[in-house]
C-alpha positions in Angstrom: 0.0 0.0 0.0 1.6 3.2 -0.9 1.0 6.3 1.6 0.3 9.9 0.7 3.0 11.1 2.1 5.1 8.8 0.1 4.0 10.0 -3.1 4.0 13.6 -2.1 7.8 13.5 -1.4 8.3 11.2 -4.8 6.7 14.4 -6.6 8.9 17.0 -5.0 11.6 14.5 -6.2 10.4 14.1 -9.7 10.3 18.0 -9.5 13.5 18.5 -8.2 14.9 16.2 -10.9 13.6 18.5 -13.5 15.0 22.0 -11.6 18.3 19.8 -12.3 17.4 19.6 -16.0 16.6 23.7 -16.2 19.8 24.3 -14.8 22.0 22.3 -17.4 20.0 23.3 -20.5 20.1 26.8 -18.9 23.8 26.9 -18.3 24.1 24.5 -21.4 26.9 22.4 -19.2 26.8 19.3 -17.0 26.0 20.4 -13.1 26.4 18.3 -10.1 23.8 19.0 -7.5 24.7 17.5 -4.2 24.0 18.8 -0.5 27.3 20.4 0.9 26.7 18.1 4.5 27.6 15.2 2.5 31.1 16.5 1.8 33.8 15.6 4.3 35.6 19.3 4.9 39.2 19.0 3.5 38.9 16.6 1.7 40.2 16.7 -2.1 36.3 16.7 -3.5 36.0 19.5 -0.8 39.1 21.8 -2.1 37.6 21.5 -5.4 34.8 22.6 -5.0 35.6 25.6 -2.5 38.0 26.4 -5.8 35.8 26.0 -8.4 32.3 25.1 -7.4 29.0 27.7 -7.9 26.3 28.0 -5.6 23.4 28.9 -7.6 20.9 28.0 -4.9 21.3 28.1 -1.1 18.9 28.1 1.8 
């Protein structure tokens, strides 16, 4: 049985999924959207990104 909920979050997903696709056709480049908790702080991903990354969207 699937739950309201479940489908509510699946939509803001699908919807989040095509914000992702505005951006790149937008920008007209490949983007990597990730949330910054699940990068460990100095590590090398981390350095390249403080160097080189764009936040285009931040709460």
């Amino acid at each position: 049985m699937l739950v309201l909920p479940n489908i509510v979050k699946l939509m803001k997903f699908f919807i989040f999924l095509l914000r992702i696709e505005d951006v790149r056709n937008a920008l007209g480049k490949e983007v990597d959207v990730f949330d910054v908790t699940h990068i460990i702080p100095d590590s090398k991903i981390s350095k390249e990104i403080n160097k080189d990354g764009v936040v285009i969207y931040e709460k």
